[in-house]
C-alpha positions as CSV (number, residue, x, y, z in Angstrom):
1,X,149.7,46.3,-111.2
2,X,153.0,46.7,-108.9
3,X,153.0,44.6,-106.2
4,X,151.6,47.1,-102.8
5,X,154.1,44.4,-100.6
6,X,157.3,45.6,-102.5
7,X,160.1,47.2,-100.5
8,X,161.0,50.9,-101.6
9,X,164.7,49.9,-102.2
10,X,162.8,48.0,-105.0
11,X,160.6,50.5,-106.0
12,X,162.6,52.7,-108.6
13,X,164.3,50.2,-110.5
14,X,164.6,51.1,-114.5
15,X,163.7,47.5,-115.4
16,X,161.8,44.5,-112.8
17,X,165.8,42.8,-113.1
18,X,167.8,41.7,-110.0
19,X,171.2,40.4,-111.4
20,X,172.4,37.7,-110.0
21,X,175.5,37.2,-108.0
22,X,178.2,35.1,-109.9
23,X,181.0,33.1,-107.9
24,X,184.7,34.1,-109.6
25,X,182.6,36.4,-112.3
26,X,180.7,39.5,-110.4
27,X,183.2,41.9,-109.6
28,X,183.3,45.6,-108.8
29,X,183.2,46.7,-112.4
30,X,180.0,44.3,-113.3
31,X,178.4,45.6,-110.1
32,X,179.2,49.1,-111.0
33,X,177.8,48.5,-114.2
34,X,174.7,47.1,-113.6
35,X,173.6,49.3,-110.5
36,X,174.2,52.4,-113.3
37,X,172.0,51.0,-115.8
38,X,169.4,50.9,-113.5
39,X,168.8,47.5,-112.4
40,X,170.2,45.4,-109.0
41,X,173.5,44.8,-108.9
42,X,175.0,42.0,-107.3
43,X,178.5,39.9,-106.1
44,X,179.5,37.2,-103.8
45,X,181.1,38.1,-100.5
46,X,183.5,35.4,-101.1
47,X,184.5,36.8,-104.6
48,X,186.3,39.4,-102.3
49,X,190.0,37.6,-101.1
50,X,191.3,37.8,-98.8
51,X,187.9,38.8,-96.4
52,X,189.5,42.4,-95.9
53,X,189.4,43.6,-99.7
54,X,184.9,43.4,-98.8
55,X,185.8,46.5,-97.1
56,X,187.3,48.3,-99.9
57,X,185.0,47.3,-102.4
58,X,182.2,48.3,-100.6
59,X,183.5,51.6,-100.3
60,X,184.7,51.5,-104.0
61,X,180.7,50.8,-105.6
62,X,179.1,53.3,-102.6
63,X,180.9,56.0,-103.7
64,X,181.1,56.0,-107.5
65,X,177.8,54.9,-107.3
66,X,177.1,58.4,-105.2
67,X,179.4,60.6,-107.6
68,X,178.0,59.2,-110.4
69,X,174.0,59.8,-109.4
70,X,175.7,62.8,-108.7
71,X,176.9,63.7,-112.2
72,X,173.9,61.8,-113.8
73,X,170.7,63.0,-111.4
74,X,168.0,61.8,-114.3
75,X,169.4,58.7,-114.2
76,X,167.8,55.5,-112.5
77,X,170.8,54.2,-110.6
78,X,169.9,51.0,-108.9
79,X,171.1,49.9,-105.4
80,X,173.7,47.4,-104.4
81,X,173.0,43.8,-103.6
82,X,176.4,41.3,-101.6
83,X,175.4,37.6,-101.4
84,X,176.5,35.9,-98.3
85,X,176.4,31.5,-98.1
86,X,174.3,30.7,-94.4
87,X,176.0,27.6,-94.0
88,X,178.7,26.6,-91.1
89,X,181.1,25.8,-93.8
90,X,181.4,29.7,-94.1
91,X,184.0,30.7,-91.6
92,X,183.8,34.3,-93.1
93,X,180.0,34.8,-92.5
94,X,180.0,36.6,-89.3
95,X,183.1,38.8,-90.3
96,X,181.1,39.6,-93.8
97,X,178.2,40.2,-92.3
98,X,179.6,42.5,-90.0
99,X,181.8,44.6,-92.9
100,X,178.3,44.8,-94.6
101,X,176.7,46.4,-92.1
102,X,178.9,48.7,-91.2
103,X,178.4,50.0,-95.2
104,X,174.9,49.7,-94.7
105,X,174.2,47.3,-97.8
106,X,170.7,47.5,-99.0
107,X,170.0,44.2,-100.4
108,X,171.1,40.6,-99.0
109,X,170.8,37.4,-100.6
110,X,171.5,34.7,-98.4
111,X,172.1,31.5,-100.1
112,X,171.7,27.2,-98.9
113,X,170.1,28.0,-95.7
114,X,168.0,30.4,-94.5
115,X,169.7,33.2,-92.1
116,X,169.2,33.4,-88.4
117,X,167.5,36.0,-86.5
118,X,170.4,37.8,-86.1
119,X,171.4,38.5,-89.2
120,X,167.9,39.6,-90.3
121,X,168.0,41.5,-87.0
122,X,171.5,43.1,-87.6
123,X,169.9,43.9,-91.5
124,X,166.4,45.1,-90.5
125,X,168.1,47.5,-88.0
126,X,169.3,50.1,-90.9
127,X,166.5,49.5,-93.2
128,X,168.4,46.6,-95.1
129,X,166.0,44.0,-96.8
130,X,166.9,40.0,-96.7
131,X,166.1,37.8,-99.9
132,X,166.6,34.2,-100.2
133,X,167.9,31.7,-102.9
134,X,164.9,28.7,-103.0
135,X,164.2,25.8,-105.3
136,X,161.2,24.1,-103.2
137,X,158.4,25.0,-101.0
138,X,159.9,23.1,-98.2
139,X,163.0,25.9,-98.5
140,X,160.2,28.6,-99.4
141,X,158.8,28.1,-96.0
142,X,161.6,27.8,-93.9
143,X,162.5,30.9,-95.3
144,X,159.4,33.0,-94.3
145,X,159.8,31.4,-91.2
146,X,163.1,32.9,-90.7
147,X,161.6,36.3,-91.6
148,X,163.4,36.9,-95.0
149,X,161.6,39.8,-97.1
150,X,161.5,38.1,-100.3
151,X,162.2,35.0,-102.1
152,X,164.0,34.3,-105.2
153,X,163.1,31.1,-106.7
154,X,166.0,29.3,-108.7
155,X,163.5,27.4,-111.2
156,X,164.9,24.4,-113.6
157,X,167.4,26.0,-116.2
158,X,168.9,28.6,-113.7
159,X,173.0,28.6,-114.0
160,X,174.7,27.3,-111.5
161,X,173.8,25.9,-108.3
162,X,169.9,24.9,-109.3
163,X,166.6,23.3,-108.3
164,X,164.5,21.0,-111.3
165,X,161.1,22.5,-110.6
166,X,159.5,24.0,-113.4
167,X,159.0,27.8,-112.9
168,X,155.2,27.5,-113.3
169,X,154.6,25.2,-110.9
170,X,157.3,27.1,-108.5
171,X,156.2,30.5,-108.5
172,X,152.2,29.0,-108.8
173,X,153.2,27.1,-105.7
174,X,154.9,29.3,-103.7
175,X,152.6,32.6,-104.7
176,X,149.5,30.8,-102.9
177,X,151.7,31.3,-99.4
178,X,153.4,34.3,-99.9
179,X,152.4,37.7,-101.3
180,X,155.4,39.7,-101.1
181,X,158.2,40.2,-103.5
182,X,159.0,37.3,-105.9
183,X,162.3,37.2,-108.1
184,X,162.7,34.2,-110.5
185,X,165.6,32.6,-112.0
186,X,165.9,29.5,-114.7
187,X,167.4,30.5,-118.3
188,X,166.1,34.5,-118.2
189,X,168.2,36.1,-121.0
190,X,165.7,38.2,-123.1
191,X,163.4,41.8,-122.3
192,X,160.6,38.7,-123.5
193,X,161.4,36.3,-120.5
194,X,161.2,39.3,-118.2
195,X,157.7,40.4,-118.8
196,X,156.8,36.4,-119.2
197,X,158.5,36.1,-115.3
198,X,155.6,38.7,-114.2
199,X,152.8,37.3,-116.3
200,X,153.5,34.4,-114.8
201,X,153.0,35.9,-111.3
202,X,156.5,37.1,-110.5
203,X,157.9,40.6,-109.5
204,X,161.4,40.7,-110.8
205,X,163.6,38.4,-112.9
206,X,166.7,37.2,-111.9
207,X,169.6,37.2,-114.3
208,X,173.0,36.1,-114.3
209,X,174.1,33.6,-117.4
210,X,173.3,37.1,-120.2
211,X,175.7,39.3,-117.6
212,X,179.0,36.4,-117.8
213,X,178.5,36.9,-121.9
214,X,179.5,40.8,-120.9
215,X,182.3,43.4,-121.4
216,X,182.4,43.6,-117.6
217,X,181.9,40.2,-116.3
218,X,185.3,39.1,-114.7
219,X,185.3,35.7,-116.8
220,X,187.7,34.8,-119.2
221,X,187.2,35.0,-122.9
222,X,187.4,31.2,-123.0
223,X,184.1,31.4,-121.1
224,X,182.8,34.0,-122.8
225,X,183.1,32.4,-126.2
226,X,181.8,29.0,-124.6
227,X,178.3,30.8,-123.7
228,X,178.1,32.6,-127.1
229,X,178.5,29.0,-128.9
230,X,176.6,26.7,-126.5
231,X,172.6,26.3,-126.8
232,X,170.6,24.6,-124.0
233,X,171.0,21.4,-124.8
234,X,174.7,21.5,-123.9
235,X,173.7,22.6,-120.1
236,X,174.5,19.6,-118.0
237,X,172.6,19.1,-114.6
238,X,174.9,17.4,-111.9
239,X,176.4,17.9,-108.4
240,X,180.0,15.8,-109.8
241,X,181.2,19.4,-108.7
242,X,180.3,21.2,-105.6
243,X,178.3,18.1,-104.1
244,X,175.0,20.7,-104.8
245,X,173.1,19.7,-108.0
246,X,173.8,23.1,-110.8
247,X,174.2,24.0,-114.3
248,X,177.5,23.6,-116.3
249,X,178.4,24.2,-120.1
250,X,179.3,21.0,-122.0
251,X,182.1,22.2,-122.9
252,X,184.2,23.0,-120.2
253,X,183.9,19.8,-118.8
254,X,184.5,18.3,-121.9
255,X,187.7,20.7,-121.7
256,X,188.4,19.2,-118.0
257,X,189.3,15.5,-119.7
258,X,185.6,14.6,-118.6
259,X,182.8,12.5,-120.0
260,X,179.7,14.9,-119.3
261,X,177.5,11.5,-119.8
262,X,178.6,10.0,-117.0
263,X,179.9,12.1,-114.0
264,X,180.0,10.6,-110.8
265,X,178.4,12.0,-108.0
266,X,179.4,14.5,-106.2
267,X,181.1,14.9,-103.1
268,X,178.6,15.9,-100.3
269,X,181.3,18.1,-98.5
270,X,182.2,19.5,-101.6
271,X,181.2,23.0,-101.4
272,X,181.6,22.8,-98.0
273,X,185.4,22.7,-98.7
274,X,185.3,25.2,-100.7
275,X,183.5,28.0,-98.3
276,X,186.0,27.1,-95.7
277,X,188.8,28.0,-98.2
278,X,187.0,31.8,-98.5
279,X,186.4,30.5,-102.3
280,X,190.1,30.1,-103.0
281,X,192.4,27.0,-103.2
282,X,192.1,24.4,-105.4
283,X,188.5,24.1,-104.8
284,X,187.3,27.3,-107.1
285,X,188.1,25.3,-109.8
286,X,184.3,24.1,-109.7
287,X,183.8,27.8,-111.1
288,X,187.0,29.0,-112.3
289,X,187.3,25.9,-115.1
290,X,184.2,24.0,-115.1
291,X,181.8,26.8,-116.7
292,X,178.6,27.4,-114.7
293,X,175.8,28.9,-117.3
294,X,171.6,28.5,-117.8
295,X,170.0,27.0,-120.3
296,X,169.9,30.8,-121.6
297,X,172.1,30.7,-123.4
298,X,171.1,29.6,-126.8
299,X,169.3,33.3,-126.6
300,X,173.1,35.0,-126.1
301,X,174.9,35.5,-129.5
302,X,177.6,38.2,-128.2
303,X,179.7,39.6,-125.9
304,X,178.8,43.2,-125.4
305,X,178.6,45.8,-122.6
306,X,176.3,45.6,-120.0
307,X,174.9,49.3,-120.5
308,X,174.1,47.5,-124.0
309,X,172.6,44.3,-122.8
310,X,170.0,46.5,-120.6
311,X,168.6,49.0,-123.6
312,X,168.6,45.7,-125.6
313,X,166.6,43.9,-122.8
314,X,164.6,47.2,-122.5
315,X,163.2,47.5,-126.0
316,X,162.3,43.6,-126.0
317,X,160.6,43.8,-122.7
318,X,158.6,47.1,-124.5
319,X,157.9,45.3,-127.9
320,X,156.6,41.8,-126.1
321,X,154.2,44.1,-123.8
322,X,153.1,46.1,-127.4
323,X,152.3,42.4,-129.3
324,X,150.1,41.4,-126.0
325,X,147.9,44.9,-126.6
326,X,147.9,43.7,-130.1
């Protein structure tokens, strides 16, 4: 049964998937991708540099997006999603949030803190929705508090920046507060972690490590090949580099002259630094070189296009659902 608290911006997608939004990796031509397949496409405000190029590709995915639901009318095209960092560090935030508005961007997610009124405000006034990054209750709250109209729960496993909560126990937890939309991340690569996120009690999955591993993804093919050949076990947990605990393939720290079995901690200011730098500078390299991935990725044996990875992820999420009805 589809959740009655789901916003209609949510309502039409071709598959429960909001991808998510990769630093240095989700670029107009991922985005593009993924809104035409059908699901939520997603980037970083900061991936745009300098702040003024926000503006152009907002009007870049708006219109092909238009002309090509235009061309394509039977097709599910699903709607755009920019990620902005709430934190003070972000001396862009006010002059992103501003350029997104003005394009009328359906879908926020607002990452590390929860947004102020006015953004919500500013967001709610065009008929924009709010969702927010969370790996505890303790954040889960705060961000209903705020107002936010859904939360996405970044479950142990998740790439990149990451909480260590089980996703049982998370979405179990939070779904006894909260009955509106629910999108979980933590190692989602396959059409049979899908349908297990809503047995499980959630509304969308939330995938990012499967889209790097993509014709589209703006990553290099050193990365690529790196999430193609790693399994799980060589996902390292630490916050050596952004100060914030996340997810990083062994081998690209390993490739940095690093011992991944004993990285020091992290700077606290760390990613800090990096926002103020409009995710540029010498700082990036947290991203750019040191490869952030889920523990996914054992599940991810190629590189293809993301049209591809979606009818793949389609017919497994269809089979799973025909072995439950036995």
């Amino acid at each position: 049964m589809i959740n009655p608290n789901i916003p209609a911006v949510l309502q039409d997608l071709r598959l429960p998937i909001i991808s998510a939004p990769m630093f240095t990796v989700s670029y107009p031509e991922l985005v593009l991708a993924q809104c035409k397949a059908g699901i939520v496409g997603s980037f970083p405000a900061l991936n745009a540099r300098p702040p003024e190029l926000l503006d152009e590709w907002l009007a870049q995915i708006t219109f092909e997006l238009k002309e090509y639901q235009g061309k394509c009318p039977s097709q599910k095209v699903g709607p755009l999603a920019v990620n902005q960092i709430v934190h003070i560090s972000n001396t862009r935030l006010e002059q992103d949030m501003s350029t997104c508005v003005k394009h009328k961007v359906p879908i926020y997610i607002t990452s590390l803190r929860a947004p102020v009124k006015e953004i919500i405000d500013a967001v709610h006034g065009y008929g924009g929705i709010v969702l927010h990054d969370v790996i505890s209750i303790r954040h889960a709250e705060k961000a209903l508090e705020a107002g936010v109209d859904g939360l996405i729960l970044v479950a142990t496993g998740a790439g990149g920046h990451a909480g260590n909560l089980s996703p049982f126990a998370l979405v179990g937890e939070v779904r006894a507060i909260y009955q509106g939309p629910i999108i979980l991340s933590g190692a989602i690569s396959t059409g049979d972690a899908v349908l297990a996120s809503l047995a499980m009690g959630a509304d969308f999955a939330y995938i990012g490590t499967r889209f790097i591993a993509s014709q589209e993804a703006h990553a290099s093919e050193q990365y690529k090949d790196a999430i193609v050949a790693a399994r799980a076990a060589d996902i390292v947990y630490t916050d050596h580099f952004t100060g914030i605990h996340g997810n990083y393939i062994k081998q690209g720290i390993l490739n940095a002259g690093l011992d991944p079995n004993s990285l020091p901690e992290g700077d606290p200011q760390a990613f800090a630094k990096l926002s103020q730098a409009g995710g540029g500078g010498s700082s990036a390299k947290a991203w750019r070189d040191i490869w952030g991935a889920g523990q996914g990725v054992g599940l991810i044996a190629d590189v293809p296009s993301v049209a591809q990875i979606v009818d793949r992820i389609e017919r497994e999420f269809n089979a799973a659902k025909q072995r439950l009805l036995g």
